[in-house]
N, C-alpha and C positions, 0 to 999 in steps of 0.2 A: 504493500500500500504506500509506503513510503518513497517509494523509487516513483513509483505510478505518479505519486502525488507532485514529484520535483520534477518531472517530466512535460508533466500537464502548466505546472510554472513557468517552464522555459518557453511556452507558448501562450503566454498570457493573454491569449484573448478567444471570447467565446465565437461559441458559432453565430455565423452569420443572422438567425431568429433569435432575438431575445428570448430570457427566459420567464421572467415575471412582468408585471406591470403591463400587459400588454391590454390592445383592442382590437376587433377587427373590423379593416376597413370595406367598401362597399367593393371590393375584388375579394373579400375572405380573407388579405393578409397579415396576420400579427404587425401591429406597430406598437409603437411604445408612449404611454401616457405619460409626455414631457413634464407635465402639471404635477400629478403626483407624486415626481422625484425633487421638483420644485420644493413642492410642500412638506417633504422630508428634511431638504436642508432648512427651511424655516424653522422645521423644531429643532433641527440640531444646534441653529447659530440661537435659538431663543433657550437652549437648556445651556449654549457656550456661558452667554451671560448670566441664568442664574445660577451658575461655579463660581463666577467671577469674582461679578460685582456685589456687594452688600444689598441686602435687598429694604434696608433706610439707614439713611446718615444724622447723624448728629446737630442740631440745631440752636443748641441753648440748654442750658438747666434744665431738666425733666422735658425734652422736648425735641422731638423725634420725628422725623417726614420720610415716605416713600419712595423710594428710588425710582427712577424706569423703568428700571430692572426687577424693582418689586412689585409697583402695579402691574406690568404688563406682563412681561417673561415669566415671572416665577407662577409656577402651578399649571398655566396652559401651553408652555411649550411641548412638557412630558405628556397632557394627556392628548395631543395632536399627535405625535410621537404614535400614542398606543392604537388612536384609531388607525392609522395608518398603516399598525399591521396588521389588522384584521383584513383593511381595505388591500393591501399586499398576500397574502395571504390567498384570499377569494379570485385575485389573478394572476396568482402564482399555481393555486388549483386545476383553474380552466386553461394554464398555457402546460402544465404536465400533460394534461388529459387530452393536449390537442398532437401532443409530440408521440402519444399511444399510450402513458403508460396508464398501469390498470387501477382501479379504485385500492386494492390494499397496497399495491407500491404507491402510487402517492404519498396515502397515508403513513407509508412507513419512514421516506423521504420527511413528511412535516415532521414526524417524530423525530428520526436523527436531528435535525436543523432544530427542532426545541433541545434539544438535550446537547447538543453543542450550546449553542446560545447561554442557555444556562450552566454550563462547567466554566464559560470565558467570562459569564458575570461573578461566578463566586472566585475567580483566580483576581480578575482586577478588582471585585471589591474589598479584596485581601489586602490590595497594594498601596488603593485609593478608600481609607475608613473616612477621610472626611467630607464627600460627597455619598450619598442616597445613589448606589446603582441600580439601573432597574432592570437590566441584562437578564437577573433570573426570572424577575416576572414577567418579563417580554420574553424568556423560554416559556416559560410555563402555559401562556398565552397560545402562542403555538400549539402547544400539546392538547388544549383544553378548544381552542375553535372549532378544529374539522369536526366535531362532533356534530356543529350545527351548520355544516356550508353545504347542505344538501337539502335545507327546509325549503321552503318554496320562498320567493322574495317579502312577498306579502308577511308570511308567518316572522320572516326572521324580523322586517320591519318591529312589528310589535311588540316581540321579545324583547328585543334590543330597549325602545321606549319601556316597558315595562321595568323592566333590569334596572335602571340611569334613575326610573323613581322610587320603587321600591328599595332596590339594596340596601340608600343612605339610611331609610327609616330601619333596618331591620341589621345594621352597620356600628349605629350611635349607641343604643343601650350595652352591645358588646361588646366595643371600645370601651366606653364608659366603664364597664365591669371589668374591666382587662387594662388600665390605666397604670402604666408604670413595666407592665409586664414586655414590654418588647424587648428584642435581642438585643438592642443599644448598638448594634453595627450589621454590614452588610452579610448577606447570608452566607456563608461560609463552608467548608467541606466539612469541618468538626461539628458545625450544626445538626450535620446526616448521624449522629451519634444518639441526638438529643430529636426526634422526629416530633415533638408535642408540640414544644416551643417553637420550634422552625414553623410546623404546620399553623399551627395563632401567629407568626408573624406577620408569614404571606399573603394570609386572605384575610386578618382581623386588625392587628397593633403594629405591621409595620408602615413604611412611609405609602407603598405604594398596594395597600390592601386589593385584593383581588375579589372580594367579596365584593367591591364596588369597579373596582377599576376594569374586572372583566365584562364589564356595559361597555365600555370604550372599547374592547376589541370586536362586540356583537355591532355597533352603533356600524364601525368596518366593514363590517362581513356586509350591511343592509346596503353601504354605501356601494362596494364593491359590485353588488349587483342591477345597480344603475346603470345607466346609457350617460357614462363621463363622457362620451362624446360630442356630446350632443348640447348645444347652447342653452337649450331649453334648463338641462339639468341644471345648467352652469349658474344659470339666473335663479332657477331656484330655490338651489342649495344657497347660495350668496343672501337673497332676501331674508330666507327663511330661517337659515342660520343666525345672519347677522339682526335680526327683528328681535329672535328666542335669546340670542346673548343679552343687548342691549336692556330688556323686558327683565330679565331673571336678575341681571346684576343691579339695576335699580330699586331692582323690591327688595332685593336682599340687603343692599343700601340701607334703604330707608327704613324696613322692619328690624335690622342691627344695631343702628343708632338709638331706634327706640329703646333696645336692652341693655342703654350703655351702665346705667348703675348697677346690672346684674353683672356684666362685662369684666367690671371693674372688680366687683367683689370676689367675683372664683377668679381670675387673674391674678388680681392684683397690682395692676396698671391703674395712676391714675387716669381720671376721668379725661382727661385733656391727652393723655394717651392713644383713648379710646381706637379711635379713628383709623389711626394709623394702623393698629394692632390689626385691625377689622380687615385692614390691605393686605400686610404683611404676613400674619400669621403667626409673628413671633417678635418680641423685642428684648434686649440684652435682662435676662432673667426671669423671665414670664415668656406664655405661650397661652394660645387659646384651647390647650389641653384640658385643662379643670373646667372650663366651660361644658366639655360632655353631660356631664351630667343631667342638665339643661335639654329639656326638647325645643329651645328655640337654638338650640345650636345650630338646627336644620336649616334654620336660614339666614348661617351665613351665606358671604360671598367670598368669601375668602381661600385662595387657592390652595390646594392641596389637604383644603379643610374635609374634605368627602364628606361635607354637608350634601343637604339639598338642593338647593340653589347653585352650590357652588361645582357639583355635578352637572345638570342641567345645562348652567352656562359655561363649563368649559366646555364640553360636548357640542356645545352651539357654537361658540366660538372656532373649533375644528372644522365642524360642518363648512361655516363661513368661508376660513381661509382658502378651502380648498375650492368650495365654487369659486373665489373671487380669480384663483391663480389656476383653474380653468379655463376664464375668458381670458386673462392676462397672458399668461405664459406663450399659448399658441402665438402672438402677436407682437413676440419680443425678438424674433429672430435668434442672433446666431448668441445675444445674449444670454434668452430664453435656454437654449442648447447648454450654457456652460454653467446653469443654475442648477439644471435638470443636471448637470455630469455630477454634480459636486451630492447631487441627492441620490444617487447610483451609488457611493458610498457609506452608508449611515453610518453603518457596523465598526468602518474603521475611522471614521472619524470621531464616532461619539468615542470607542476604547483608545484610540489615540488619544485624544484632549485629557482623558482620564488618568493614561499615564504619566502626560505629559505635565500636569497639573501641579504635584508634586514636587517634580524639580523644578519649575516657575518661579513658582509662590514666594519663593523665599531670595530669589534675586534680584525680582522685578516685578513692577507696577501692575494692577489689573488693567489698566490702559493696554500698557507692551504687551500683556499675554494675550490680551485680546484682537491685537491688528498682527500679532504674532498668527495666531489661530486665524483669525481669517486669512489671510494670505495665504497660508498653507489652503486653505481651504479654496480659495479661486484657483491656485495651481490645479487641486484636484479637478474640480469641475472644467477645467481647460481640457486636461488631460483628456477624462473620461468623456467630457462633452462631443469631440470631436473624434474619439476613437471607439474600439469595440470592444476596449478593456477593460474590463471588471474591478473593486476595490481590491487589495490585497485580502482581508478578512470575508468578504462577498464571495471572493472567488475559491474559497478553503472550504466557505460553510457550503459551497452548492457541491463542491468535490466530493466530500467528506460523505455528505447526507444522500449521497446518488441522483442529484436533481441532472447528473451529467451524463446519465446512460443512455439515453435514448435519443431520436430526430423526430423530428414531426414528419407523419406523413403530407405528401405533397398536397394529394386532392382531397384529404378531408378535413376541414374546420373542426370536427369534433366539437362534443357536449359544452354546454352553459351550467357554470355552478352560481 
């Protein structure tokens, strides 16, 4: 395998049919949805910055304001991120099944590809303890989708909605009862020891609970089986998304503020705090952790609170991005190409940045590590924009998990998942 594998390197680039991401056009030929790789690097450069930057700086005496970086990045880059692989995922499905292979190779292929993913989030977040990786449960995501990428569109539609509103209500009391108990770092191979605790991390008390977060990969799967081709979608999704963010984030607003002396006393943040916290999430010594207890914790808006609201609108807010840089994207030319190369690599860019993070930190500015990282990142998207080569990490998980055994036959399009 290892020979196979150096071999297959020395030839770094795939075959001439892409393997994911794809559409097919009014001839039946797989092309590739520029837009969707777009919107992968969006989450990537919007999770670059909340590594970075602080997500509020410092203002005065007991007095604290939100960064850019913490109102806008933090919380909804990662959950863009996750719909995205549902939405990769569902066209990574229908471009296996168009190349021949059979309903349990697929599946066995998503399996490898989850179970890679997930051995390369608990190595880096060995390396990287003080960022939240979310590598394993973007494995785990993987393993737990295909179960549902063969409901009918309509069904998975409602699940999806169903999931993004129920989980948080059914999320918060178990939080709540489980408060303190998380693993206090990234999940790990010594965790596999302790299977109780690991299991309450993933789907209950860690960062990125799957008992809610797996709505964002359903939300995927429903998107995936869209007509992304198609303008209509495009404007849809844009409205509809951007209506539902706007709508959610303001109630959540304004019914938060209403609880600010409640806020205040399970925090512990002055009142003149409030506010800020409600963006943030978190400020030097408090968090809106003790707030669980609270059934109005469900509406906050605040990110990566797996409230209800704040579910809701991030969900809508991906929805958004993606219709918008579906009209956009196509119409950016050779631009458009080198936004979309740089989003052909997520895998290595997000584990790169990770590693790379680390030795930064401590030589240089979050400014420099940031036009650092970008840069690297236009190289890639150069790169892969205008060629047919794969990420280094892209092109090991397709190797590895057998996404590379097969060709598509000529004259058949093959099934719709």
């Amino acid at each position: 395998m290892a020979l196979n594998l150096h071999l297959r390197m020395l030839q770094w680039h795939p075959s001439p049919l892409p393997w994911c991401d794809v559409s097919m056009d009014i001839s039946g030929t797989p092309r590739r949805i520029l837009a969707v790789d777009a919107a992968r690097l969006v989450a990537i450069v919007g999770m670059f910055a909340a590594h970075i930057f602080p997500l509020y700086e410092y203002r005065g005496p007991d007095a604290y304001s939100p960064t850019f970086t913490g109102a806008v990045a933090s919380g909804r880059a990662s959950v863009l991120f996750m719909v995205l692989a549902g939405l990769s995922l569902t066209l990574m499905t229908a471009s296996l099944a168009r190349r021949g292979f059979s309903h349990p190779k697929i599946y066995s292929v998503l399996a490898l590809r989850a179970l890679i993913i997930a051995v390369l989030g608990m190595v880096i977040g060995t390396i990287n303890e003080g960022i939240a990786v979310i590598l394993v449960h973007y494995g785990l995501l993987f393993l737990l989708l295909p179960l549902v990428l063969r409901l009918p569109r309509a069904t998975i539609w409602v699940v999806s909605v169903l999931w993004l509103v129920l989980a948080p209500l059914i999320w918060r009391p178990l939080a709540a009862g489980a408060l303190g108990q998380s693993l206090g770092h990234n999940p790990s191979f010594g965790d596999l020891l302790s299977p109780g605790p690991l299991f309450q991390d993933l789907t209950v008390t860690g960062y990125y609970p799957l008992l809610v977060w797996f709505g964002y990969g359903l939300l995927g799967v429903a998107l995936g089986h869209c007509d992304l081709g198609s303008k209509k979608t495009a404007a849809v999704l844009t409205v509809s998304g951007g209506a539902i963010a706007a709508i959610s984030y303001i109630a959540g607003r304004v019914m938060s503020l209403g609880f600010t002396g409640q806020i205040s006393a399970a925090s512990g943040a002055l009142p003149p705090l409030v506010p800020t916290l409600i963006t943030t999430g978190r400020l030097p010594g408090t968090s809106l952790d003790p707030y669980l207890a609270s059934a109005e914790y469900l509406w906050l808006p605040t990110g990566h609170s797996n409230s209800l609201l704040a579910t809701v609108h991030s969900a809508s807010c991906a929805v958004a991005v993606l219709g918008v840089l579906l009209l956009l994207v196509p119409r950016l030319g050779g631009l458009g190409r080198v936004l979309a190369g740089a989003g052909r690599a997520p895998l290595t860019l997000y584990a790169g940045h990770l590693v790379l993070l680390p030795l930064l930190d401590d030589v240089l500015e979050p400014s420099a590590i940031w036009w650092i990282l970008c840069a690297a990142t236009a190289c890639c998207g150069i790169w892969l924009g205008f060629t047919r080569a794969s990420g280094p990490l892209e092109f090991c998980v397709r190797v590895l998990s057998g996404a590379d055994g097969q060709r598509m036959p000529k004259a058949e399009p093959g099934p719709r998942f």
